[in-house]
C-alpha positions as CSV (number, residue, x, y, z in Angstrom):
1,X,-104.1,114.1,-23.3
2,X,-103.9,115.9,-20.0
3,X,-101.6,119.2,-19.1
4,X,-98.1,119.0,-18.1
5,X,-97.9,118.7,-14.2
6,X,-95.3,120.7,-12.7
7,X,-94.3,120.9,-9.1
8,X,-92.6,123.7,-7.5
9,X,-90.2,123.5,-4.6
10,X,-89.6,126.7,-2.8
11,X,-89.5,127.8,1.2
12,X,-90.7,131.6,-0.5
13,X,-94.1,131.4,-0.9
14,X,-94.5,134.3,-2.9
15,X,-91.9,132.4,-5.5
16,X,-94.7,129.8,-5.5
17,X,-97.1,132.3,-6.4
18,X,-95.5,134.2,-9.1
19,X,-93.9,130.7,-10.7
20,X,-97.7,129.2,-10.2
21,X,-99.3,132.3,-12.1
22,X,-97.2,132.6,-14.7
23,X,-96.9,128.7,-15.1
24,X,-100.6,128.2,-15.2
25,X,-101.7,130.4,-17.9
26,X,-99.5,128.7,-19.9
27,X,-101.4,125.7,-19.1
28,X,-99.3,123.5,-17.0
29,X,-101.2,121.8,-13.6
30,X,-99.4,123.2,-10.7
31,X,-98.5,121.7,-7.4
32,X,-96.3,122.7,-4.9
33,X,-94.4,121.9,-1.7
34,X,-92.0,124.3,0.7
35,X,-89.0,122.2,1.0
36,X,-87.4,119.2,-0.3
37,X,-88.9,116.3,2.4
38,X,-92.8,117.7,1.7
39,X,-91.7,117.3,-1.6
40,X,-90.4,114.1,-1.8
41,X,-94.4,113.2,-0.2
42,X,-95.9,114.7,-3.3
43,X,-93.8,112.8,-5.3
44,X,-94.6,109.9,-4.0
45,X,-98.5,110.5,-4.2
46,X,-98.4,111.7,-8.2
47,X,-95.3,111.8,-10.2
48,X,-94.8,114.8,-11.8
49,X,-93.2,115.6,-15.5
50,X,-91.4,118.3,-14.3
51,X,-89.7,119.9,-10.8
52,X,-88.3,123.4,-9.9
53,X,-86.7,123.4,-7.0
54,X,-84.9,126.0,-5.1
55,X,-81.3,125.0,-4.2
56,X,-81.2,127.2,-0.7
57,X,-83.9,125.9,1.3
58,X,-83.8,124.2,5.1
59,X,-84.5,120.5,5.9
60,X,-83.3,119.4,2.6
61,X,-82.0,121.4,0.0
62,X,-82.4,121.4,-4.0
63,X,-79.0,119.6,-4.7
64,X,-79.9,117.0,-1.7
65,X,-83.8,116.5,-3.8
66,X,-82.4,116.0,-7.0
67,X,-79.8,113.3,-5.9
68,X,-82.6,111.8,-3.5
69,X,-85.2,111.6,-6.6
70,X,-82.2,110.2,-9.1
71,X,-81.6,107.5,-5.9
72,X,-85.4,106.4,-6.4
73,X,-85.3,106.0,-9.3
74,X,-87.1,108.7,-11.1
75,X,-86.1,110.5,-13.9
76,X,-88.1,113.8,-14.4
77,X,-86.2,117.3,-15.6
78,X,-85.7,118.9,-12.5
79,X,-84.9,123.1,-13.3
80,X,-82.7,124.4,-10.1
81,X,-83.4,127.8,-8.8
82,X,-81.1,130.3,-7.0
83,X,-81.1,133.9,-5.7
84,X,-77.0,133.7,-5.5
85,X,-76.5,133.2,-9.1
86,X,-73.6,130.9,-8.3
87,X,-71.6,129.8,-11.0
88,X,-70.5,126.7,-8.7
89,X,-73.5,125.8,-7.6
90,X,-75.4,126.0,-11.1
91,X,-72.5,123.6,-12.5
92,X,-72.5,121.2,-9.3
93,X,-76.6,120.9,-9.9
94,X,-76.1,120.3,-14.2
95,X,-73.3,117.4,-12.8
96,X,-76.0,116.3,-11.0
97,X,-78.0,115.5,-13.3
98,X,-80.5,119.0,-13.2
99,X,-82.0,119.6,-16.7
100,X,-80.7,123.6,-16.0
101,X,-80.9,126.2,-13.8
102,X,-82.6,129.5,-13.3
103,X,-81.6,132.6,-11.2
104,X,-83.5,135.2,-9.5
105,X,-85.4,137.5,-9.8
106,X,-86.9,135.8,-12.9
107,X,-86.6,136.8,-16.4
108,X,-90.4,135.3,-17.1
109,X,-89.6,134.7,-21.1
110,X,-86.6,132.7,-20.1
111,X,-89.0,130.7,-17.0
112,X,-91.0,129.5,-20.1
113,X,-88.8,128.7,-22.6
114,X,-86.3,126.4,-20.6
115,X,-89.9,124.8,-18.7
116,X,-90.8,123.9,-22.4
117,X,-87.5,122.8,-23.2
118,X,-87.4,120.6,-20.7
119,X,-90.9,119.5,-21.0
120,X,-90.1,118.7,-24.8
121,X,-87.1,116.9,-24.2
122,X,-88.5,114.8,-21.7
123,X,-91.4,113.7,-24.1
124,X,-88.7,112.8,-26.9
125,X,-87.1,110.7,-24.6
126,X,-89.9,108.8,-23.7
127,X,-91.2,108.2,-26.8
128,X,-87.4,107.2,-27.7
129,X,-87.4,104.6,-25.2
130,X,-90.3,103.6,-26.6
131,X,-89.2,103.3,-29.8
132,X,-85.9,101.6,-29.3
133,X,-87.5,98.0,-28.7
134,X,-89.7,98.7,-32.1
135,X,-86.5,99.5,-33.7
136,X,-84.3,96.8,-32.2
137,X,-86.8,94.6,-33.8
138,X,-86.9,96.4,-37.0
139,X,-82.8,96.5,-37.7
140,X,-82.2,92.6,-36.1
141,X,-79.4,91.0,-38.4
142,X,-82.3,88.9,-40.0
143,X,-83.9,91.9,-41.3
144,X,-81.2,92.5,-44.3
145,X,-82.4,90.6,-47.0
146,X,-80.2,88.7,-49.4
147,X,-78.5,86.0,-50.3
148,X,-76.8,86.6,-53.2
149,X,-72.8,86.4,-52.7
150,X,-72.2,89.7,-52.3
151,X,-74.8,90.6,-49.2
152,X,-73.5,87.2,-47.6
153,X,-69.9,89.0,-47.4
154,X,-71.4,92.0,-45.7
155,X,-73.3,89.6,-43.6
156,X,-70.1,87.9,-42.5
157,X,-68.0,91.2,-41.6
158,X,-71.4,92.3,-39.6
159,X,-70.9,89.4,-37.1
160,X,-67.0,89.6,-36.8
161,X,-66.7,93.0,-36.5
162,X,-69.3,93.8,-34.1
163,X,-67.6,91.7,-31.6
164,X,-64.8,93.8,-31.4
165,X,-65.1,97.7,-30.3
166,X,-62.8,98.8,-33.9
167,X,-64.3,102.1,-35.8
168,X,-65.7,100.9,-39.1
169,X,-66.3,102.5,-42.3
170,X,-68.7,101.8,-44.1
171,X,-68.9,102.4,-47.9
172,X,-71.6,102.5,-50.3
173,X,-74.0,104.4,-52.9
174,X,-77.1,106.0,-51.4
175,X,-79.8,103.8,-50.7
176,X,-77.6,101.0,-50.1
177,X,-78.8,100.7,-46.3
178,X,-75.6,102.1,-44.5
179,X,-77.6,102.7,-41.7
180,X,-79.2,99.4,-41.6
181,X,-75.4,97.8,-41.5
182,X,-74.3,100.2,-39.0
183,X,-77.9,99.4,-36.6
184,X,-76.9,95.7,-36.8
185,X,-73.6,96.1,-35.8
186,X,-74.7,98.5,-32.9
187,X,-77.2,95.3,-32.7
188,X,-75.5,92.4,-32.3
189,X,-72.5,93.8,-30.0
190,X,-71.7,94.3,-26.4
191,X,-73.3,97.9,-26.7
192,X,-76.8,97.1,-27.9
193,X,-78.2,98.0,-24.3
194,X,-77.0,101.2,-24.6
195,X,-77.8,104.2,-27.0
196,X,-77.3,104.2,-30.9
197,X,-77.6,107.8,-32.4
198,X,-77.4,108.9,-35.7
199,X,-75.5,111.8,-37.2
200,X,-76.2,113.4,-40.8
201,X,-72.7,115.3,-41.6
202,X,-74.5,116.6,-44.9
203,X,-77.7,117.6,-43.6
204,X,-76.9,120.7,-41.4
205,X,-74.4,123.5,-41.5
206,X,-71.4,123.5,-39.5
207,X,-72.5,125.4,-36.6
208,X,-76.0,123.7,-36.1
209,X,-73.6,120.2,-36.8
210,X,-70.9,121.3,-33.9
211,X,-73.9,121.7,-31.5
212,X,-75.6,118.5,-32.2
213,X,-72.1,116.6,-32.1
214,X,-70.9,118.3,-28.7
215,X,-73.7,120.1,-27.0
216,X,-73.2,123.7,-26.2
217,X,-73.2,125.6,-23.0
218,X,-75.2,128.8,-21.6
219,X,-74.9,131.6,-23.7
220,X,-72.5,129.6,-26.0
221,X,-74.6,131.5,-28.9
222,X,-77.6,133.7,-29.6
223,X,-80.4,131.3,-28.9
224,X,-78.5,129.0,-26.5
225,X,-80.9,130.1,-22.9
226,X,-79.6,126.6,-21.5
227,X,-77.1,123.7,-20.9
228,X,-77.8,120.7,-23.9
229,X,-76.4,117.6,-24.3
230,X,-74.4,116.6,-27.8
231,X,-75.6,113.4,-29.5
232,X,-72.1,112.3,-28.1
233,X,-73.3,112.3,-24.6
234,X,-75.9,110.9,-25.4
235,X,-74.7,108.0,-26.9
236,X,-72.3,107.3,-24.1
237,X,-71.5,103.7,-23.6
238,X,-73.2,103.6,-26.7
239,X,-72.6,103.8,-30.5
240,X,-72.6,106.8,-32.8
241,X,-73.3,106.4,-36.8
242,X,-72.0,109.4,-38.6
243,X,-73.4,109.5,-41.9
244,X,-71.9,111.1,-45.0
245,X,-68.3,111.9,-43.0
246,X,-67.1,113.5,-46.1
247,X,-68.6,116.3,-45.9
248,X,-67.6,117.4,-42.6
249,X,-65.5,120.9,-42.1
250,X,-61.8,120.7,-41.3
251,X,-62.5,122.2,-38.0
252,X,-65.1,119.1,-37.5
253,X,-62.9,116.5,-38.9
254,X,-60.3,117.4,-36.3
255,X,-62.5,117.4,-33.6
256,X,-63.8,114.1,-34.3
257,X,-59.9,112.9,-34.5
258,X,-59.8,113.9,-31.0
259,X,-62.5,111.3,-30.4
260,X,-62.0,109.1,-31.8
261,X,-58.3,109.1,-30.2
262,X,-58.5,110.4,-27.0
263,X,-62.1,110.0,-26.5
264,X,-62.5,113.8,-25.1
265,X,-64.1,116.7,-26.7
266,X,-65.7,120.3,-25.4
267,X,-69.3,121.5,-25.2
268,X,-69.7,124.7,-27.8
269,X,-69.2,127.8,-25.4
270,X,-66.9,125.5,-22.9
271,X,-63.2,125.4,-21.6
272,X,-64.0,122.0,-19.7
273,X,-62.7,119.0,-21.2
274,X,-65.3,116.2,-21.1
275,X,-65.1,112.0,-22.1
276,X,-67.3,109.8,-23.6
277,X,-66.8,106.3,-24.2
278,X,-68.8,105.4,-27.5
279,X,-67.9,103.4,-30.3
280,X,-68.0,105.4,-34.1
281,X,-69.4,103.8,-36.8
282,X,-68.7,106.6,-40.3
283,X,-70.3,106.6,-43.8
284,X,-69.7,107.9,-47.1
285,X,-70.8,107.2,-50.3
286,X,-67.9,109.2,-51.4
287,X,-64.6,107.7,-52.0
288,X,-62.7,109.0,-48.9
289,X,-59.0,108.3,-50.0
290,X,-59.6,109.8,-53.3
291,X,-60.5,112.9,-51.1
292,X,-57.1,112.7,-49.1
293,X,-55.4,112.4,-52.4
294,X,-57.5,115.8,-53.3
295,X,-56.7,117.4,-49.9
296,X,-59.8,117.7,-48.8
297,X,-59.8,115.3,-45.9
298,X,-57.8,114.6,-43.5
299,X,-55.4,111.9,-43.7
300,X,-54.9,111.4,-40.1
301,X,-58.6,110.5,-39.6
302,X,-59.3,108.7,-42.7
303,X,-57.0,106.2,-41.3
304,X,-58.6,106.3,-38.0
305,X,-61.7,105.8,-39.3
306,X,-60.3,102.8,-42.2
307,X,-59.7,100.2,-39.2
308,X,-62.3,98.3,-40.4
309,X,-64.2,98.8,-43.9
310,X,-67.3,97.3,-45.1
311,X,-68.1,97.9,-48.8
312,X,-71.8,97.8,-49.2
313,X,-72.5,97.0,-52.9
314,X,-74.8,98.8,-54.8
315,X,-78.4,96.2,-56.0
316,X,-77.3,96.1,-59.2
317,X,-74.5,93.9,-58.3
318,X,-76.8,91.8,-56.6
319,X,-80.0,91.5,-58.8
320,X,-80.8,88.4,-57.6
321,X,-82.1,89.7,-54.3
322,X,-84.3,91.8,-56.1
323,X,-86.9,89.1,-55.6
324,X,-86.3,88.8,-51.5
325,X,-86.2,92.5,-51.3
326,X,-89.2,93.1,-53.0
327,X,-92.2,90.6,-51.3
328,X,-89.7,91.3,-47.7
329,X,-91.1,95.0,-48.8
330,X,-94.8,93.8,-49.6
331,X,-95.2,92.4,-46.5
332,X,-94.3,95.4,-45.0
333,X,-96.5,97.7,-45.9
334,X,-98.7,95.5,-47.4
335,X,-101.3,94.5,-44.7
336,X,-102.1,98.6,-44.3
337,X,-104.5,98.5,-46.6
338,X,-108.5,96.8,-45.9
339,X,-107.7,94.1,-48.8
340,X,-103.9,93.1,-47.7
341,X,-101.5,93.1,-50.7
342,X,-100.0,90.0,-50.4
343,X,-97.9,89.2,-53.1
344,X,-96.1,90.4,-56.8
345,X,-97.2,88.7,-59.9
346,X,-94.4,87.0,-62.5
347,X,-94.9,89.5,-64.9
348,X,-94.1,92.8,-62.4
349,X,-91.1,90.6,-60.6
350,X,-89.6,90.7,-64.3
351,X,-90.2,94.5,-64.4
352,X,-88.3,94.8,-61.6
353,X,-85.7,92.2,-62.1
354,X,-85.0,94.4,-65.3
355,X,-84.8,97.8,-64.0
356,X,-81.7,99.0,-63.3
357,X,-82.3,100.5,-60.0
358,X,-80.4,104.1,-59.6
359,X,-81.4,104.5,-56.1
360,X,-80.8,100.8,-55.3
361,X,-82.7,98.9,-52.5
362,X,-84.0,102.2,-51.0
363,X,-85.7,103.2,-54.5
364,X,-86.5,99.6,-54.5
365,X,-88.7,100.0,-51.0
366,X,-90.7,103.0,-52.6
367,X,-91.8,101.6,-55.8
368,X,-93.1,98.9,-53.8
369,X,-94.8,101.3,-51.2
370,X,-96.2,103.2,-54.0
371,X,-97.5,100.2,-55.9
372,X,-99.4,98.8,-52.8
373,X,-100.8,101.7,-52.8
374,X,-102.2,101.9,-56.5
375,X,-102.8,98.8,-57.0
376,X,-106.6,97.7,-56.4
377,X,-105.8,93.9,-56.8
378,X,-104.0,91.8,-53.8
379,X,-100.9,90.8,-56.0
380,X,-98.7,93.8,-57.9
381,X,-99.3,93.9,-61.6
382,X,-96.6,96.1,-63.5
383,X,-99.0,98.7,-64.6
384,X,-98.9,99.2,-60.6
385,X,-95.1,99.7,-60.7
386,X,-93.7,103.8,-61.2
387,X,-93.7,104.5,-65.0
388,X,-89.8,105.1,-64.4
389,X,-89.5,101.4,-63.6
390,X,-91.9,100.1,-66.0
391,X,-90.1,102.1,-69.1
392,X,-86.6,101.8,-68.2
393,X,-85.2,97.9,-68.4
394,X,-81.6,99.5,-68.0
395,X,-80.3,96.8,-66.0
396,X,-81.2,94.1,-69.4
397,X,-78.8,96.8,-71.3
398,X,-76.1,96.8,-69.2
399,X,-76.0,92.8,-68.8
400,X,-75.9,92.4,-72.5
401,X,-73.5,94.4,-73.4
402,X,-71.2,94.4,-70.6
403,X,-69.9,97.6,-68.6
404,X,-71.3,100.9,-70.7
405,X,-70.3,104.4,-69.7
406,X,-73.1,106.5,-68.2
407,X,-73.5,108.7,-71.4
408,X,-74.4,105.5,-73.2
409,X,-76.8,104.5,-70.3
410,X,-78.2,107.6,-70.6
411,X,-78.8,107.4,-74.1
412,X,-80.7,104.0,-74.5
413,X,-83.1,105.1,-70.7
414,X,-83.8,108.1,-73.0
415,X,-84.7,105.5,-76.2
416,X,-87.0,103.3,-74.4
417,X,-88.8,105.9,-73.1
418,X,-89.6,107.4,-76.2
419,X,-90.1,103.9,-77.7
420,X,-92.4,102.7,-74.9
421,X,-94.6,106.0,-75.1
422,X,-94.1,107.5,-78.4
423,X,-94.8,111.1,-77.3
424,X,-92.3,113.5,-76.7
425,X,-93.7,115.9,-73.8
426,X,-94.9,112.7,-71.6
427,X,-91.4,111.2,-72.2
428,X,-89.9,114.4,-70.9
429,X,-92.3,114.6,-67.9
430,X,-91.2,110.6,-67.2
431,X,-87.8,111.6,-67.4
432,X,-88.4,114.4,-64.7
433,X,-86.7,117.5,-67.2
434,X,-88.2,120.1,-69.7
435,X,-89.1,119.4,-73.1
436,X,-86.3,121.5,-74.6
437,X,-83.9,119.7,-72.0
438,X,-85.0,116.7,-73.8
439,X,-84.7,117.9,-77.2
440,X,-81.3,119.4,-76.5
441,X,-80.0,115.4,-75.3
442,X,-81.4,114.3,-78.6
443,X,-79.0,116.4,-80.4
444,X,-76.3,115.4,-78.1
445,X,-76.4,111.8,-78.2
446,X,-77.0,112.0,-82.0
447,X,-80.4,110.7,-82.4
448,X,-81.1,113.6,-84.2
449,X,-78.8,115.9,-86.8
450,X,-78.8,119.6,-86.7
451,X,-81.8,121.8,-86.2
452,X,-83.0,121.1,-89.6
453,X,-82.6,117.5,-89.4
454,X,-81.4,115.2,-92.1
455,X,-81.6,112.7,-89.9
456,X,-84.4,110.6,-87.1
457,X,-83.8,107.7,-85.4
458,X,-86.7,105.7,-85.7
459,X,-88.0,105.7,-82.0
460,X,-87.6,109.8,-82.5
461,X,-89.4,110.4,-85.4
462,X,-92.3,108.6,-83.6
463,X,-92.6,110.6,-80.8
464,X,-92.4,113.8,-82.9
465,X,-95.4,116.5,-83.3
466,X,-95.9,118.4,-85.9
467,X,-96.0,121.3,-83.2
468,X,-91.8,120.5,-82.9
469,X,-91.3,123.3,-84.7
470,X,-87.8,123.5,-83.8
471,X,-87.0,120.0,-84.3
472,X,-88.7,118.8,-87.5
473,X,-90.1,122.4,-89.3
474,X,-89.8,120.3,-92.7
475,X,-91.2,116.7,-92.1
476,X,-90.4,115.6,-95.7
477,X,-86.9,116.3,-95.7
478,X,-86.0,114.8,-91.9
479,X,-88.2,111.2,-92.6
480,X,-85.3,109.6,-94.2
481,X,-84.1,107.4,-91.8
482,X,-80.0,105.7,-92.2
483,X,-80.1,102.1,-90.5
């Protein structure tokens, strides 16, 4: 992979020298050119990834390059330079389109860090726009499997409401594939040529999440050497999935009213009011007006965000995809391996028709994964399948005996494990808590009586040790078992 090229733009030639020494130890292949016309020659013999250009310079000047190199087409960072320290001019160049500005004399720490900032960001972007035809691919309408009643319904609000430019909610349990609805939509509407960014309101505190949503300026905070875009921006004529909404700050709920109504908002560190035309597509897996009802959200926005709702249902209300879903997810990842895994046998598809599936079609995806990857034969076998999935037929429960409560789910997972395995610490380590944690439950649901027990349930007392001290200390009085 060859070195960053750089070229420099400056009528100073001992600017060019300093810029190229400090530059090239650093790595970067230097070229350079003493005003904006000699510059726009290099250009046109070797693109480079990156130009610093003074703004003050005869013939043509910085601002007059950067608009003439945007007019041709070419999209490299280009880092102004000035020995005025302008305020107007360094905001007339970021309009522009500059990537930021530097002044002089030259604080050498802050020449490297916004050259690799810029150098970073323009090797994201590229391999974005890479990407995006991969992923347009990837998250086309046809790629949500299903036909079961339930994911047809879905199906059908996809294609109406993505012809309109409303905000949609959409609600669902983790794993459901919010995302996935909220890419199709993006998909199959009028913006799909433009950008589609995604938010996580959960995943980063409220400071970090304020810069992502709006940018910040200059000096906005400790840390912030330069201008940078907010995924807002950057989704400009575009849309913008914001995942878990509920768990957004007040301050941040309110400023994402504002967009949603007025379509303005402010860089962190800014008084200037900016707009962004970009369609909002929110998620929660929470129940949003139960939160207003709490006072935790804001009602204003829950009802500018409730224009349209899609209620994604959860695979356990649509089992009989589990079939689709499951060889869609074999052929996945299926041909990565030197002997392809091409298919699941009867007896694992009734493993997995049976399971009760928790972290719905996400979970789904990785027990699949992880069984192509185990399994030595080209079909699936369920000894392939995670041990959670191969001990735990919840799912059969729950049909049988109609809606439980999830104390009594609980309860019968914990059974069949100990059934299935008949040893207490490897029924624990399935389970994914401590022994005692699992002896403790047993007393709680009442599969066992008192620390001296007088009574076992049958699946208990086989998965006992005589090392369960605590548990069983007298095995001749706790074997008498009530049916």
């Amino acid at each position: 992979m060859r070195n960053p090229n750089i070229l420099i733009v400056d009528d100073n030639g001992d600017t060019q020298a300093q810029l190229r020494g400090v530059l090239s130890k650093e790595g970067y292949e230097i070229d350079a050119a003493a005003n904006g016309q000699a510059a726009l020659g290099v250009v046109t013999r070797q693109v480079p990834d990156l130009v610093m250009s003074d703004i003050n310079m005869p013939e043509l000047d910085g601002l007059s390059l950067l608009e003439e190199l945007r007019s041709r087409g070419y999209d490299m960072p280009v880092i102004l330079m000035t020995a005025y320290g302008s305020l107007k001019t360094a905001v007339d160049g970021i309009r522009a389109g500059a990537f930021d500005y530097i002044s002089k004399p030259f604080i050498l720490n802050d020449v490297r860090l916004v050259v690799r900032r810029a150098l970073e960001d323009t090797q994201l972007s590229r391999e974005n726009q890479q990407l995006r035809e991969q992923l347009r691919n990837r998250y086309r309408s046809d790629n949500l499997i299903g036909s079961s009643p339930a994911v047809v319904s879905v199906y059908k609000s996809i294609a109406r409401v993505a012809q309109t430019e409303s905000t949609v909610l959409l609600e669902g349990e983790s794993g459901t594939g919010k995302e996935l609805i909220a890419r199709a939509i993006h998909t199959n509407s009028t913006r799909s040529s433009a950008p589609f960014v995604t938010v996580d309101g959960g995943a980063l505190t409220e400071t970090l999440l304020e810069s992502e949503l709006f940018g910040h300026e200059r000096g906005a905070f400790t840390g912030a050497v330069g201008v940078k875009k907010g995924l807002l921006e950057k989704a400009h004529l575009g849309t913008c999935f914001l995942d878990e909404v509920a768990d957004l700050s007040p301050a941040l709920q309110g400023k994402l009213l504002r967009i949603i109504q007025e379509r303005e908002f402010r860089r962190v560190g800014s008084t200037t009011t900016m707009t962004v035309d970009v369609r909002i597509i929110a998620a929660s897996k929470k129940n949003l007006s139960s939160l207003v009802q709490a006072g935790t959200f804001r009602e204003d926005l829950y009802y500018r965000l409730n224009v349209v709702t899609i209620h994604i249902p959860p695979l356990r209300e649509r089992m009989e995809d589990v079939p689709l879903l499951a060889q869609h997810f074999v052929q996945r990842y299926g041909g990565s391996k030197p002997k392809p895994v091409t298919g699941i046998s009867a007896e694992a598809m009734n493993v997995l028709t049976r399971y009760w599936w928790p972290g719905n079609v996400r979970e789904l995806e990785h027990a699949i994964e992880q069984a192509v990857a185990f399994t030595p034969h080209p079909i699936i076998f369920p000894e392939d399948l995670p041990q959670v999935v191969q001990a735990a037929p919840v799912q059969a429960v729950a049909q049988a005996r109609g809606w439980v409560t999830l104390a009594e789910l609980e309860r019968e997972h914990i059974l069949r494990v100990l059934k299935h395995h008949q040893d207490l610490g490897r029924s624990a380590a399935i389970l994914g808590i401590h022994r005692k944690t699992l002896l403790r439950k047993l007393r709680q649901f009442g599969l066992v009586d008192g620390p001296r027990t007088t009574y076992l349930h049958p699946d208990i007392l086989s998965a006992l040790s005589p090392t369960d001290s605590s548990m069983n200390p007298n095995p001749q009085e706790s074997t008498h078992c009530h049916s």
